[in-house]
C-alpha positions, 0 to 999 in steps of 0.5 A: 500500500503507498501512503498519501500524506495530503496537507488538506486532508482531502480523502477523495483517492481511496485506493493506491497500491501496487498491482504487481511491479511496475502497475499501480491500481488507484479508486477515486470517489469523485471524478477527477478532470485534468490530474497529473500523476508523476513517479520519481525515482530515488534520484529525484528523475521522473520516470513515469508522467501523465495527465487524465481525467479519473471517473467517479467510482472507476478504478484506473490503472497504469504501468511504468517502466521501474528501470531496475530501480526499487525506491519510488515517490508518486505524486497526484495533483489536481487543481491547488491539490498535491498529494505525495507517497513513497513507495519500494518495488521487491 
């Protein structure tokens, strides 16, 4: 499971976890317009980026490509909001 910390205590993405390795699996209460999701590896280098827009009560998925790295950060952002996690691949 990726923890999210969100400094407004916004609690509208229920779900983010690793599906296998290299795809993550996330649910939102709440449609979404126009989020950015961006990975970081441990470096600080993005490595995965995107925006798209997220139904209501409709899982999403995407994979990235880990490039053997096993340290991650995923960021969310949509309008003033910006959600962050950490999290590791085994």
């Amino acid at each position: 499971m990726i923890k999210i910390r969100n400094r407004f205590s916004l609690q509208t993405i229920r779900t983010l976890k690793p599906l296998n390795n290299e795809t993550i699996i996330f649910h939102s209460d709440i449609a979404i317009e126009n989020m950015q999701i961006t990975i970081r590896d441990k470096y600080k280098d993005i490595i995965y980026t995107n925006q798209l827009t997220i139904l209501q009560s409709q899982n999403y998925s995407f994979s990235f490509n880990s490039s053997g790295e096993k340290e991650f950060t995923i960021e969310l952002s949509y309008k003033d909001i910006n959600l962050q996690g950490h999290f590791t691949i085994d």
